[in-house]
N, CA, C and O atoms as a DFTB+ gen file, in Angstrom:
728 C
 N C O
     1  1     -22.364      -8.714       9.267
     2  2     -21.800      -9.488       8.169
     3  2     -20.330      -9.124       8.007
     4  3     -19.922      -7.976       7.830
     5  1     -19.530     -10.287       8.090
     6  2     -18.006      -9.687       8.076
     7  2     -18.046     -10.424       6.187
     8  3     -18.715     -11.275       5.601
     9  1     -16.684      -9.293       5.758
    10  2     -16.219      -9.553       4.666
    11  2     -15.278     -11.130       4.456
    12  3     -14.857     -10.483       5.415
    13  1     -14.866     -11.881       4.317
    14  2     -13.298     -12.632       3.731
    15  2     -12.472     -11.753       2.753
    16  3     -12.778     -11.427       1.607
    17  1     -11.351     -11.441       3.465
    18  2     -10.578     -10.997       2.280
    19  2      -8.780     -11.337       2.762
    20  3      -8.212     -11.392       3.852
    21  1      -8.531     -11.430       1.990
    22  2      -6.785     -10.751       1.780
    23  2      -6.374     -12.822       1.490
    24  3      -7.031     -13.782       1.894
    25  1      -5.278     -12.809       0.794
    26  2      -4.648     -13.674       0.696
    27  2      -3.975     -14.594       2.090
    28  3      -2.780     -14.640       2.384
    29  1      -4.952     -15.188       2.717
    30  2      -4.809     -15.951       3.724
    31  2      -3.621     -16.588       4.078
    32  3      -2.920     -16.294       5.046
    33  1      -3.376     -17.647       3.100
    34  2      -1.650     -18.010       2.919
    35  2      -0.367     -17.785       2.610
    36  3       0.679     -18.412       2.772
    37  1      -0.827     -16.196       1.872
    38  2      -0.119     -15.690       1.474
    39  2       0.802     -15.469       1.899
    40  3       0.460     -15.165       3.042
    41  1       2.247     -15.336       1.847
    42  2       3.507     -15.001       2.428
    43  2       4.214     -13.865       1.844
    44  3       4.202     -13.941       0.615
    45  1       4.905     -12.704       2.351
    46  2       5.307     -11.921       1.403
    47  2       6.494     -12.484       0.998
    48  3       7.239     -13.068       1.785
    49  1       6.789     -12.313      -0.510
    50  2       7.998     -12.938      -1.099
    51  2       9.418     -12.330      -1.077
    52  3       9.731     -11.154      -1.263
    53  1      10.461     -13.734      -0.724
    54  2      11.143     -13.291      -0.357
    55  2      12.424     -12.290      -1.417
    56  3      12.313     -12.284      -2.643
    57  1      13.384     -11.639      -0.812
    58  2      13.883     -10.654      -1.405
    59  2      14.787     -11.521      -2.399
    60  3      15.753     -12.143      -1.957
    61  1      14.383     -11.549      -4.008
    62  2      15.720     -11.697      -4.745
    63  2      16.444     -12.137      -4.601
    64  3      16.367     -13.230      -5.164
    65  1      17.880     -11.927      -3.796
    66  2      18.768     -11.840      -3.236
    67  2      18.780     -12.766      -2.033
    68  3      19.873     -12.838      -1.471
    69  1      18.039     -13.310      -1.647
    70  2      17.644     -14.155      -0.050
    71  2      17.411     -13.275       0.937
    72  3      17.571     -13.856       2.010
    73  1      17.021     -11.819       1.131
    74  2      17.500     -10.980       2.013
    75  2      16.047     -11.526       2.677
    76  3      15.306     -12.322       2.099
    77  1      15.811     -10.991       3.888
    78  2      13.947     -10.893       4.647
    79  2      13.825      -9.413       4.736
    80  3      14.720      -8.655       4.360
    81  1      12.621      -8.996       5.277
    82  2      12.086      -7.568       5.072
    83  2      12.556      -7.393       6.640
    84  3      12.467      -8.314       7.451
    85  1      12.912      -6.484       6.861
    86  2      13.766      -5.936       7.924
    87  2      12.434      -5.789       9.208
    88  3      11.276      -5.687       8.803
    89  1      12.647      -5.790      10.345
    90  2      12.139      -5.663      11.566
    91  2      12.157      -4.596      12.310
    92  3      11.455      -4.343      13.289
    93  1      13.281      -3.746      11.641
    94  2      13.605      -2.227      12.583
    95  2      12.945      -1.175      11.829
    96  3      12.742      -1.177      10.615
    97  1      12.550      -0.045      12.887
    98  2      11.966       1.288      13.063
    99  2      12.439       1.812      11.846
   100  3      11.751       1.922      10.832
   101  1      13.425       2.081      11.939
   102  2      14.191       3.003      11.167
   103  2      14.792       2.111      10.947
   104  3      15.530       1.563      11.766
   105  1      14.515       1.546       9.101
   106  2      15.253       0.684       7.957
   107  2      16.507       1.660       7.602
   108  3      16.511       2.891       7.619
   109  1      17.461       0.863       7.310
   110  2      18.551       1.865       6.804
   111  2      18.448       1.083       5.385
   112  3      17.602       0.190       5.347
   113  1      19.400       1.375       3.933
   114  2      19.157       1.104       2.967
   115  2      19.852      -0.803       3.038
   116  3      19.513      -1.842       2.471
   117  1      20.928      -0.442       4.045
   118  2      21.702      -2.303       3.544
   119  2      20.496      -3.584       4.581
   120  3      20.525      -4.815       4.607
   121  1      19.594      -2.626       5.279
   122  2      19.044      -3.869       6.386
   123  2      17.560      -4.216       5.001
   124  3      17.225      -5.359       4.691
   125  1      17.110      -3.315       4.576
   126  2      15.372      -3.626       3.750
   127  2      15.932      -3.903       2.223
   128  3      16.657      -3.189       1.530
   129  1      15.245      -5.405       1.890
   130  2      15.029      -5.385       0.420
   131  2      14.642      -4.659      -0.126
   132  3      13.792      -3.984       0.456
   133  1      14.944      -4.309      -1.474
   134  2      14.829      -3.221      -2.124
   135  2      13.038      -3.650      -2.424
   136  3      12.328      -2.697      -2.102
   137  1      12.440      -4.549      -2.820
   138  2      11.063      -4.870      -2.969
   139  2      10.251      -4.810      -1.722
   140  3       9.108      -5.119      -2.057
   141  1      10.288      -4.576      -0.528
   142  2       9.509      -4.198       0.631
   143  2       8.803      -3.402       0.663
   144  3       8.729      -3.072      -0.521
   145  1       8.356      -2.975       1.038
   146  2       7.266      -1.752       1.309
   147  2       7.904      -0.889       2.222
   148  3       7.805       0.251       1.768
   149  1       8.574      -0.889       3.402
   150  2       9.370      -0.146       4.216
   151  2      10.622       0.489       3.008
   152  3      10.907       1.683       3.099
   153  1      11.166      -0.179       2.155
   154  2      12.146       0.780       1.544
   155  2      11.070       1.224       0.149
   156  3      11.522       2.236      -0.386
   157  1      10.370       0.946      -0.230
   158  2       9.441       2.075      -1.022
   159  2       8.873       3.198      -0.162
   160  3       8.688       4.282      -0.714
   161  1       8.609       3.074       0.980
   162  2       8.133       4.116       1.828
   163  2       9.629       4.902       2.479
   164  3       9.302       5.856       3.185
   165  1      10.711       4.771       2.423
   166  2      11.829       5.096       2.621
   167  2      12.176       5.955       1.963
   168  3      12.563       7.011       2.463
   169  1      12.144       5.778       0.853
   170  2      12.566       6.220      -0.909
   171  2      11.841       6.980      -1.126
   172  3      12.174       7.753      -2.024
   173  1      10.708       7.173      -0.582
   174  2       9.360       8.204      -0.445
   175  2      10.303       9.673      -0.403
   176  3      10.435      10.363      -1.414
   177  1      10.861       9.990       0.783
   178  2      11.204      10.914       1.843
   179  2      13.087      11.118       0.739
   180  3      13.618      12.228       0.713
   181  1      13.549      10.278       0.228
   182  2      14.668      10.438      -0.544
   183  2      14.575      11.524      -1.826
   184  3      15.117      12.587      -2.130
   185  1      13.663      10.707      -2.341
   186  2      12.774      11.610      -3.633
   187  2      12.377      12.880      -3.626
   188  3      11.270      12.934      -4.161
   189  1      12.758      13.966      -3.265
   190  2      11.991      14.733      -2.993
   191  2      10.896      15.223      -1.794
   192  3      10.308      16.295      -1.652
   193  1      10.877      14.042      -1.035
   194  2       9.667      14.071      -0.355
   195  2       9.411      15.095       0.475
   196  3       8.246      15.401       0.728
   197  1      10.686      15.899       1.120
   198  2      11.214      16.947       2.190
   199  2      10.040      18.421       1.745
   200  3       9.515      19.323       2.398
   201  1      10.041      18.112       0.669
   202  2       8.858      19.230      -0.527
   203  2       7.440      19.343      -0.250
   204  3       6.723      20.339      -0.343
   205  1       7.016      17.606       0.272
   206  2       5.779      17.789       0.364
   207  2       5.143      17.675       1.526
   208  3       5.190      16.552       2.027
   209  1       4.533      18.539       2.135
   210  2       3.672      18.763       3.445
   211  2       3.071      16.969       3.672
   212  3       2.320      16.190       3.086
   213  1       4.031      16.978       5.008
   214  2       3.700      16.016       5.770
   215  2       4.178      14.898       5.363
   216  3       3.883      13.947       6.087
   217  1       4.800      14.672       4.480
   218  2       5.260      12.714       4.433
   219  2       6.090      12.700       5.142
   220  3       5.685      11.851       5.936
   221  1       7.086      13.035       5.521
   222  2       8.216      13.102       6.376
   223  2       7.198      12.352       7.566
   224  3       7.105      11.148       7.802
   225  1       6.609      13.281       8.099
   226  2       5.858      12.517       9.218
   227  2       4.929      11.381       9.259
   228  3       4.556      10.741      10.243
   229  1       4.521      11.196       7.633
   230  2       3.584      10.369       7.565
   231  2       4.315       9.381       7.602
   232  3       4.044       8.357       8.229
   233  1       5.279       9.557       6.971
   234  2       6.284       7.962       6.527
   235  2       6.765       7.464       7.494
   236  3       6.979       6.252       7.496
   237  1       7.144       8.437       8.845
   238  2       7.755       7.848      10.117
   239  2       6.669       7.277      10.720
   240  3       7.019       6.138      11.026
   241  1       5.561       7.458      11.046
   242  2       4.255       6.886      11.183
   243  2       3.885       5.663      10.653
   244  3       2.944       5.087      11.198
   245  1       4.446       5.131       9.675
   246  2       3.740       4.202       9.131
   247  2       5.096       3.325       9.150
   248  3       4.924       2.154       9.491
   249  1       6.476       3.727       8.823
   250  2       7.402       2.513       9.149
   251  2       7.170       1.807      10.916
   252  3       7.163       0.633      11.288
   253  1       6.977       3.288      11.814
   254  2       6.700       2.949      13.271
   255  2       5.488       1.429      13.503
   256  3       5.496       0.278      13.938
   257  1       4.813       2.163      13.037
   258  2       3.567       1.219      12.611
   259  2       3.951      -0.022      11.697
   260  3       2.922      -0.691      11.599
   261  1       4.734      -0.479      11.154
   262  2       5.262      -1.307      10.417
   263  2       6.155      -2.018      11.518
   264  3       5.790      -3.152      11.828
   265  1       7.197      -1.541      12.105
   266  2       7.894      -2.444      13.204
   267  2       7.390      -2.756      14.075
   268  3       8.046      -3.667      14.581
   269  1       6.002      -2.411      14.971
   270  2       4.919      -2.772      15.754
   271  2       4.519      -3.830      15.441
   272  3       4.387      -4.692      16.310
   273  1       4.232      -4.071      14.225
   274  2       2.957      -4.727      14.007
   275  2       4.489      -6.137      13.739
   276  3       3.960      -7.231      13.935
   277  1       5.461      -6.263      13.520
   278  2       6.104      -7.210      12.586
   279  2       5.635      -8.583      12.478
   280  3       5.550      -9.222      11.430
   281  1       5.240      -9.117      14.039
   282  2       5.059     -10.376      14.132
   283  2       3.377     -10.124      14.221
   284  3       2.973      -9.672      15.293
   285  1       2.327     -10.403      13.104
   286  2       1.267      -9.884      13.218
   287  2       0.338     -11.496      13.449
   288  3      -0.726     -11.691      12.862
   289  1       0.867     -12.361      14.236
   290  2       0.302     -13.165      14.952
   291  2      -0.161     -12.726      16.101
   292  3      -1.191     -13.018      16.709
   293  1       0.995     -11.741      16.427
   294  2       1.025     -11.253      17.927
   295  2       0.624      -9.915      17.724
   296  3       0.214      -9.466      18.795
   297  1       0.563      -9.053      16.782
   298  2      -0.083      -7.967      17.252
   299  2      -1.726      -7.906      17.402
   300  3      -2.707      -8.569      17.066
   301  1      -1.436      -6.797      18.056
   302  2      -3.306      -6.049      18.085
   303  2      -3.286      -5.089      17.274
   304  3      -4.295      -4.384      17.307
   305  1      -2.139      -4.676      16.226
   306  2      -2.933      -3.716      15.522
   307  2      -3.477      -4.635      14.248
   308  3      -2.902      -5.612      13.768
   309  1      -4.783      -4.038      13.819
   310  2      -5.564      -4.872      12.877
   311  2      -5.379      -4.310      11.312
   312  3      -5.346      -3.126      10.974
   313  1      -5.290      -5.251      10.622
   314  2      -4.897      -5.190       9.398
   315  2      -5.258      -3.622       8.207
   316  3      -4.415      -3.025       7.537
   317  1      -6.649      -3.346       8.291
   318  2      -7.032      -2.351       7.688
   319  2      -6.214      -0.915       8.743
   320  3      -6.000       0.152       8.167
   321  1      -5.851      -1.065      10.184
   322  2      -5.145       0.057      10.053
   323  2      -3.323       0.464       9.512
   324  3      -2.633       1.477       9.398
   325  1      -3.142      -1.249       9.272
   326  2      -1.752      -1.024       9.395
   327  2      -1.542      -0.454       7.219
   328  3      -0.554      -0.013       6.632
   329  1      -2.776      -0.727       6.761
   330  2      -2.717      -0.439       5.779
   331  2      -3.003       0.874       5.378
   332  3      -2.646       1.291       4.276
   333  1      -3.691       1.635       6.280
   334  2      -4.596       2.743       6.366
   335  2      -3.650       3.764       6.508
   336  3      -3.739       4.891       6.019
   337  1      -1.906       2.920       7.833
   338  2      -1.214       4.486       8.281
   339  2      -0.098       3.997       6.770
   340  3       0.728       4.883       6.551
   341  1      -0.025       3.161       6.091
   342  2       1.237       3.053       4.719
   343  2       0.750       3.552       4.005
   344  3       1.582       4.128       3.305
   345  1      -1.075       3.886       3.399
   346  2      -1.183       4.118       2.456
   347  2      -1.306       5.697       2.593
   348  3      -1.393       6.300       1.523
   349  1      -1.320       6.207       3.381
   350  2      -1.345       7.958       3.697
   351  2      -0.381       8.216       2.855
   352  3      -0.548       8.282       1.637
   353  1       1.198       8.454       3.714
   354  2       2.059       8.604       2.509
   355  2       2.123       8.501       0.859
   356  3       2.520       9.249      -0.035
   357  1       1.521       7.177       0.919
   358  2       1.761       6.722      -0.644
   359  2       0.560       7.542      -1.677
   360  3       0.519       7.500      -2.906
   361  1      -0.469       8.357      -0.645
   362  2      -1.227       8.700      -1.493
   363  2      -1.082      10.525      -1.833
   364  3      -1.543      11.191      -2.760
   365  1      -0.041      11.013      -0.354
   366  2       0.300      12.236      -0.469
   367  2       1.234      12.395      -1.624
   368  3       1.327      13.321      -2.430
   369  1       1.827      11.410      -1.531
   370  2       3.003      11.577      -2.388
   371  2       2.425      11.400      -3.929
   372  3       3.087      12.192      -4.598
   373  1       1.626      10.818      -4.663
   374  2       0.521      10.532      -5.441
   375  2      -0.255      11.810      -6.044
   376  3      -0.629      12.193      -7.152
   377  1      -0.295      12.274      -4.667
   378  2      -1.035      13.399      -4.980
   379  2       0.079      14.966      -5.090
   380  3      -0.118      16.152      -5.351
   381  1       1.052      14.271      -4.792
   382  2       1.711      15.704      -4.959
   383  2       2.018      16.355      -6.433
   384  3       2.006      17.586      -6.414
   385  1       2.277      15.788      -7.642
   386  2       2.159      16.675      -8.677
   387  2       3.572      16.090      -8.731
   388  3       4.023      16.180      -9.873
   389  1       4.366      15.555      -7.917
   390  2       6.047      15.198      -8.422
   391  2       5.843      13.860      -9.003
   392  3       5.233      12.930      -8.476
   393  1       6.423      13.872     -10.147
   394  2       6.231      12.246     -11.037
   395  2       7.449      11.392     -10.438
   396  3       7.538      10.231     -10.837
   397  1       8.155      11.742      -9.751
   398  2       8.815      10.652      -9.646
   399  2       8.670       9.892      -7.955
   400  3       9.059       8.751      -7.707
   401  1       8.183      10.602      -7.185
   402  2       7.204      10.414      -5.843
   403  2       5.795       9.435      -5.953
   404  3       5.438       8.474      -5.272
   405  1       5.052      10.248      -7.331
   406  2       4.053       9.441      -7.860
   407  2       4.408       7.848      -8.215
   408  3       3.763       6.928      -7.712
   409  1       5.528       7.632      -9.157
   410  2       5.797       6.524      -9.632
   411  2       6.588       5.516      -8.193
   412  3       6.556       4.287      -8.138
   413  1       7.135       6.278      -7.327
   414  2       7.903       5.561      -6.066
   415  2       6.116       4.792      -5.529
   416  3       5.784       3.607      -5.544
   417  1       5.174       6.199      -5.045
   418  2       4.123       5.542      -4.635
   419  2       3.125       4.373      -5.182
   420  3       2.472       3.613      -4.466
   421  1       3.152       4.398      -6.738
   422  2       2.584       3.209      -7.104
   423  2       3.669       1.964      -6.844
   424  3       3.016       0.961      -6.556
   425  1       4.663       1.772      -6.846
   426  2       5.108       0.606      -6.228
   427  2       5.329       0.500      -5.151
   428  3       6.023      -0.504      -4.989
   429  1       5.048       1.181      -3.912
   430  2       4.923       0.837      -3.055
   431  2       3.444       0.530      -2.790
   432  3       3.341      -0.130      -1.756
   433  1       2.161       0.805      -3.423
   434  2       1.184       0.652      -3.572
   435  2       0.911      -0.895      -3.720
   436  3       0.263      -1.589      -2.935
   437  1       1.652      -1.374      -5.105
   438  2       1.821      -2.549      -5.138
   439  2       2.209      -3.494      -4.772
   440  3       1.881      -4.614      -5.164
   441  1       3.084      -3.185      -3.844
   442  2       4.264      -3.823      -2.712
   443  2       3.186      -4.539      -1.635
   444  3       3.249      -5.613      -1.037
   445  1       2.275      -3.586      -1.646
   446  2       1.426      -3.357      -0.296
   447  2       0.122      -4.685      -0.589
   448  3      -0.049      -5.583       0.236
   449  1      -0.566      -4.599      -1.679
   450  2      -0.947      -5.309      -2.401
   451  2      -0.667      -6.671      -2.210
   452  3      -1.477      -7.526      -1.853
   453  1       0.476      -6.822      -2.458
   454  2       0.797      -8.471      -2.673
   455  2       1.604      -8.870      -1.223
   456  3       2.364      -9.836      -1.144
   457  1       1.326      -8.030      -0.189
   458  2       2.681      -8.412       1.011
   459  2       0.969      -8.643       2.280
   460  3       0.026      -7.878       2.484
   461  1       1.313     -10.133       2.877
   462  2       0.571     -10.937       3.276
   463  2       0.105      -9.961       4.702
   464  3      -0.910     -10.114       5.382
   465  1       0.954      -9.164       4.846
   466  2       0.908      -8.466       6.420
   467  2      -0.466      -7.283       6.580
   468  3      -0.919      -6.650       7.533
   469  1      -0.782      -7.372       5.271
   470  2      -1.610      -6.166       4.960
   471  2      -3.215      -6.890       4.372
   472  3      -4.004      -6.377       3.578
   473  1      -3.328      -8.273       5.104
   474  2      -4.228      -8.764       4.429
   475  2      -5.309      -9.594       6.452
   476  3      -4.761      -9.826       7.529
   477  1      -6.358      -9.708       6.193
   478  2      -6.852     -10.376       7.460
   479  2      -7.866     -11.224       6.786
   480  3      -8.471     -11.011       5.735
   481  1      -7.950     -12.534       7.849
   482  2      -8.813     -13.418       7.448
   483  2      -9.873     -12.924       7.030
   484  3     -10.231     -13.012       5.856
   485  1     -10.630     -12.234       8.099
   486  2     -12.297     -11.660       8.250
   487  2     -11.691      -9.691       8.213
   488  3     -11.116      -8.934       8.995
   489  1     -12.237      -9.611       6.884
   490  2     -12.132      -7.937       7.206
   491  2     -13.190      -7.602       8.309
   492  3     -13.948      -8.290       8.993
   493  1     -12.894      -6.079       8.188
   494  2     -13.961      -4.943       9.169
   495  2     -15.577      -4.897       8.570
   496  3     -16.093      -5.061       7.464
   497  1     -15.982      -4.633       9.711
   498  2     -17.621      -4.920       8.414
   499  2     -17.758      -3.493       7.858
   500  3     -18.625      -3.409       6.988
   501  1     -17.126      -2.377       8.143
   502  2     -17.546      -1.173       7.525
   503  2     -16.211      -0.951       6.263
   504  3     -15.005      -1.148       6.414
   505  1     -16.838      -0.550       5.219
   506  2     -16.653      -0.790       3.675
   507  2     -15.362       0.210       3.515
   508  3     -14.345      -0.300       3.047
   509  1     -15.340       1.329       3.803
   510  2     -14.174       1.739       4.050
   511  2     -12.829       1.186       4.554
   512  3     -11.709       1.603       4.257
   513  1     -13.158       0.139       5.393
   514  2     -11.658      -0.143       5.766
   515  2     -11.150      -1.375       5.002
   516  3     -10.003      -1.800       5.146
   517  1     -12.356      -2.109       3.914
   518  2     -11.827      -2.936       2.900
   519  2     -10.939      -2.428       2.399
   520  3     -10.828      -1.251       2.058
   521  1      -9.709      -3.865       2.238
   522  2      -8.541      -3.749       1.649
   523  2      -8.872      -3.065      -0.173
   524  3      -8.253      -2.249      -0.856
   525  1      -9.627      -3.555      -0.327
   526  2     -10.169      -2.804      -1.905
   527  2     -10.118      -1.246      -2.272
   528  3      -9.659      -0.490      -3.128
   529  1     -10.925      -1.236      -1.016
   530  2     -11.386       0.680      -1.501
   531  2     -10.299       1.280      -0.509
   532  3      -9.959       2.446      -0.709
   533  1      -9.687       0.531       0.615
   534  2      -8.707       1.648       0.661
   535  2      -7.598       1.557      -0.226
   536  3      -6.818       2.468       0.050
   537  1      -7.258       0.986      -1.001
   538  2      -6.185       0.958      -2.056
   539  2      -6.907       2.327      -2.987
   540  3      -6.265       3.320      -3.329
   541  1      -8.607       2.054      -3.328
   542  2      -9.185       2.692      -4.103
   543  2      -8.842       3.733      -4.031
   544  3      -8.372       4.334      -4.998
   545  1      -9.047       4.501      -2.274
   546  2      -9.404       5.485      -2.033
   547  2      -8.005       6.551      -2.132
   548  3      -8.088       7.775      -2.239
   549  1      -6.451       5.592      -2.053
   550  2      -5.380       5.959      -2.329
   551  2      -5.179       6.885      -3.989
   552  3      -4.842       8.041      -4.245
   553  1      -5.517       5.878      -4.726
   554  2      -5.250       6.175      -5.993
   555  2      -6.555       7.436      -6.618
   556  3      -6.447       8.145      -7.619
   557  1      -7.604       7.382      -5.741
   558  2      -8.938       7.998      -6.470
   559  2      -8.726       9.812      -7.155
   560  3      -9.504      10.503      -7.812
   561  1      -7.209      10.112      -6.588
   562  2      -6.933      11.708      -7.352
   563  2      -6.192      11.451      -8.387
   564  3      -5.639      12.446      -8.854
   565  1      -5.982      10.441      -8.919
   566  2      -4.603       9.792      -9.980
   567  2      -4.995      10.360     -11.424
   568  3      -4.275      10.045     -12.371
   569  1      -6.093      11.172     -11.631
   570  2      -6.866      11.807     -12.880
   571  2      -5.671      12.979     -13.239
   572  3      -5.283      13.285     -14.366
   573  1      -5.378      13.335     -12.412
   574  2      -4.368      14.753     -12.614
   575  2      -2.914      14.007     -13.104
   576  3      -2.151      14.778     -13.686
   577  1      -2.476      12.728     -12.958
   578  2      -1.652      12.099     -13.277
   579  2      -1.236      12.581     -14.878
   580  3      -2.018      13.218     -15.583
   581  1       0.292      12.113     -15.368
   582  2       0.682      12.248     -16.776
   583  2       0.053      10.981     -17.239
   584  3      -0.524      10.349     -16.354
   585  1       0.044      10.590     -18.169
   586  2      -0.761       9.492     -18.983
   587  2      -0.234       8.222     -18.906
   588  3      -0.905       7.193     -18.978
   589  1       0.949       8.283     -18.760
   590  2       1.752       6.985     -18.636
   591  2       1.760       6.439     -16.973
   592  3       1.665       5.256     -16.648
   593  1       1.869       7.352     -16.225
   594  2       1.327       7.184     -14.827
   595  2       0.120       6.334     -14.434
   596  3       0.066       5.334     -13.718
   597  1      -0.946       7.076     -15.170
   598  2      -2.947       6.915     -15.174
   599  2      -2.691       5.577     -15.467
   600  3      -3.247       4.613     -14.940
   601  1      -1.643       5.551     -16.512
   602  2      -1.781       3.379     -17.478
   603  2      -1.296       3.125     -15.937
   604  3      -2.149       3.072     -15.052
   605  1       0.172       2.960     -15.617
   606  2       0.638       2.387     -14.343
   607  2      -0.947       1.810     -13.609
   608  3      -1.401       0.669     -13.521
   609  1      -1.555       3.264     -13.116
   610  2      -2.747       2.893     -12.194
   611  2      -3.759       1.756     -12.653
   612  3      -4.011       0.711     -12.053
   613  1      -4.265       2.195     -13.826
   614  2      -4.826       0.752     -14.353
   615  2      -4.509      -0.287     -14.579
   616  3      -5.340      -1.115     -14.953
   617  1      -2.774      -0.695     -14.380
   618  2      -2.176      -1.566     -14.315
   619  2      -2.704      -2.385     -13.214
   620  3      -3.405      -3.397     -13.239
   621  1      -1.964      -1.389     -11.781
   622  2      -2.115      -2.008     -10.951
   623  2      -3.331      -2.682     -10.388
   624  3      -3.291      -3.709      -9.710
   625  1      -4.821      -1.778     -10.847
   626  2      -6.319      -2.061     -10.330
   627  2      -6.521      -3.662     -11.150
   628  3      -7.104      -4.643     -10.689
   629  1      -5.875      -3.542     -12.411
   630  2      -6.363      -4.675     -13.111
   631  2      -5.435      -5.781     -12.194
   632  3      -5.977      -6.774     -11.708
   633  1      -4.235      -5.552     -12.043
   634  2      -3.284      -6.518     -11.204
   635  2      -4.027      -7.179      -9.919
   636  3      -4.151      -8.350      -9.558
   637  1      -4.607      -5.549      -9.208
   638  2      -5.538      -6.268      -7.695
   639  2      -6.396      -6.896      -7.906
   640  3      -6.684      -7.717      -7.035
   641  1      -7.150      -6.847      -9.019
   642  2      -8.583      -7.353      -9.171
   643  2      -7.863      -8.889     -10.398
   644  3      -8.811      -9.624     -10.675
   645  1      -7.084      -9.179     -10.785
   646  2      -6.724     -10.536     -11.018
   647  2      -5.628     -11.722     -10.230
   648  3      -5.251     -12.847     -10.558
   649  1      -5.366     -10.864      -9.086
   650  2      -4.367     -11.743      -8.448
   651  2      -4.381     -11.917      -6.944
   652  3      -3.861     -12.807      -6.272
   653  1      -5.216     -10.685      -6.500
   654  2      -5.787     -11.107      -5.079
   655  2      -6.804     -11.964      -4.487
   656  3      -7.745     -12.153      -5.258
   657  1      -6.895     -12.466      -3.507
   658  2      -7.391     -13.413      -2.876
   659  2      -8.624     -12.485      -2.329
   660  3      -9.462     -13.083      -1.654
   661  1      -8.751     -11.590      -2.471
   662  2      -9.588     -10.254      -1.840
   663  2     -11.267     -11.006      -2.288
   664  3     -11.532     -11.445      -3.408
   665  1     -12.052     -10.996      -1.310
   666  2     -13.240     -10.983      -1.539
   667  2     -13.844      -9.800      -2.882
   668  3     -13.370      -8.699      -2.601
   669  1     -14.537      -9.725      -3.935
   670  2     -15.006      -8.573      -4.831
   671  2     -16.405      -8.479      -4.720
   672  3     -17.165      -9.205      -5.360
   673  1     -16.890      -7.336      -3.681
   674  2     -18.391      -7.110      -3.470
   675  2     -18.532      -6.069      -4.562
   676  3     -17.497      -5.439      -4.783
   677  1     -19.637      -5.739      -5.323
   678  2     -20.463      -5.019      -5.893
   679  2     -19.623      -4.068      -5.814
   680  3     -18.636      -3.921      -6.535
   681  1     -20.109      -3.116      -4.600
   682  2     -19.404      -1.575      -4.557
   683  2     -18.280      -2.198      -4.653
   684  3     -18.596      -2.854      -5.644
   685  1     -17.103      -2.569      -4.409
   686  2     -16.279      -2.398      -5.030
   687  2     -16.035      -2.595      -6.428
   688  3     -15.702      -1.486      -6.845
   689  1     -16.029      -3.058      -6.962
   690  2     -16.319      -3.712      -8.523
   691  2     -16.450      -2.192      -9.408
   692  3     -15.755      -1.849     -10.365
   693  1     -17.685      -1.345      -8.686
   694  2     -18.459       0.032      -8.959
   695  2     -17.254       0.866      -8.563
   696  3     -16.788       1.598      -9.437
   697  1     -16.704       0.854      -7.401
   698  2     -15.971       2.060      -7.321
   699  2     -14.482       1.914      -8.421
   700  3     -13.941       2.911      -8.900
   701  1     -13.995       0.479      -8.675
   702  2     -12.973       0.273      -9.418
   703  2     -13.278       1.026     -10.765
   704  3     -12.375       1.755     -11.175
   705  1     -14.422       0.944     -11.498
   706  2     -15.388       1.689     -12.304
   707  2     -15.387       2.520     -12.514
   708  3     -15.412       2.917     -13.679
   709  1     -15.339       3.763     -10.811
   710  2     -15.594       4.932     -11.193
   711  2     -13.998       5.247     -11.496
   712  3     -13.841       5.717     -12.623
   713  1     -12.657       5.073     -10.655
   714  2     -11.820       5.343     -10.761
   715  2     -10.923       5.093     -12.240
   716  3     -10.018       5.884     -12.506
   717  1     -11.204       4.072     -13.069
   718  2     -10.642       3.383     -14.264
   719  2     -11.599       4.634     -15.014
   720  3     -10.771       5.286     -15.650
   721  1     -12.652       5.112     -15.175
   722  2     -13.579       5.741     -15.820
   723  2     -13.356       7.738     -15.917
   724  3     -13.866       8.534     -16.705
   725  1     -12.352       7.979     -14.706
   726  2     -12.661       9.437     -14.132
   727  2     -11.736       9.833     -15.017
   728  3     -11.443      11.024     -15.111
């Protein structure tokens, strides 16, 4: 049984400004809209990030993985991983205890969310690599968060669960539950 999920038609929107989301490895700040996901994952490593074990590498990993995949007509990498190597970072950084890393990672969280590249007709049939619970599984330490942070997070769950095109099975529904609840 395959899932349907992600916003099919979706297009990611364009930058403000008219800019497009940049194509290169290594974004510099004048080539990526400031609303992309490559310069929230950029801004990662600006912030502080040098502090926390492993984003440095995670983040080069996942922009790499981001210029691979660009034209994702043509790639073979499949959607739940290209989401799987962006959301590492965003969840180390989340989890690191720095609030202002935390707050970079929920918008890039959200970035991720609404940007069409991170979405496939027919998900994976194993439940883990739903676009749902791995967002879930990003945010699921966000309890240790400051309070105004924790709101952010319930922002955003209420945001995914009213504006995505995402199929909503049961367990997910339940795990959104446990996380809004912990």
């Amino acid at each position: 049984m395959s899932v349907v999920s992600g916003p099919q038609q979706q297009q990611q929107r364009p930058h403000p400004q008219g800019g497009q989301p940049s194509q290169s490895a290594t974004p510099t700040p004048s080539s990526v809209p400031d609303d992309s996901i490559e310069s929230c994952l950029s801004s990662l490593c600006a912030k502080d990030g040098a502090k926390v074990s492993g984003l440095r590498q995670s983040v080069d990993k996942a922009l790499a993985m981001l210029s691979s995949s660009a034209d994702r007509s043509q790639s073979s990498v499949p959607a739940h991983e290209l989401r799987s190597a962006c959301l590492e970072p965003l969840q180390l950084a989340l989890e690191s205890g720095n609030r202002s890393l935390a707050s970079a990672a929920l918008r890039g969280i959200r970035r991720l969310v609404h940007d069409a590249r991170f979405s496939d007709a027919m998900e994976s049939e194993r439940e883990r690599d739903w676009a749902p619970m791995q967002v879930l599984d990003a945010v699921w330490a966000t309890h240790s968060l400051p309070d105004d942070l924790q709101i952010e997070v319930m922002r955003l769950l209420l945001d995914m669960v009213c504006t995505c095109c995402w199929v909503w099975h049961g367990k997910v529904v339940n795990r959104v539950l446990e996380v809004s609840c912990r």
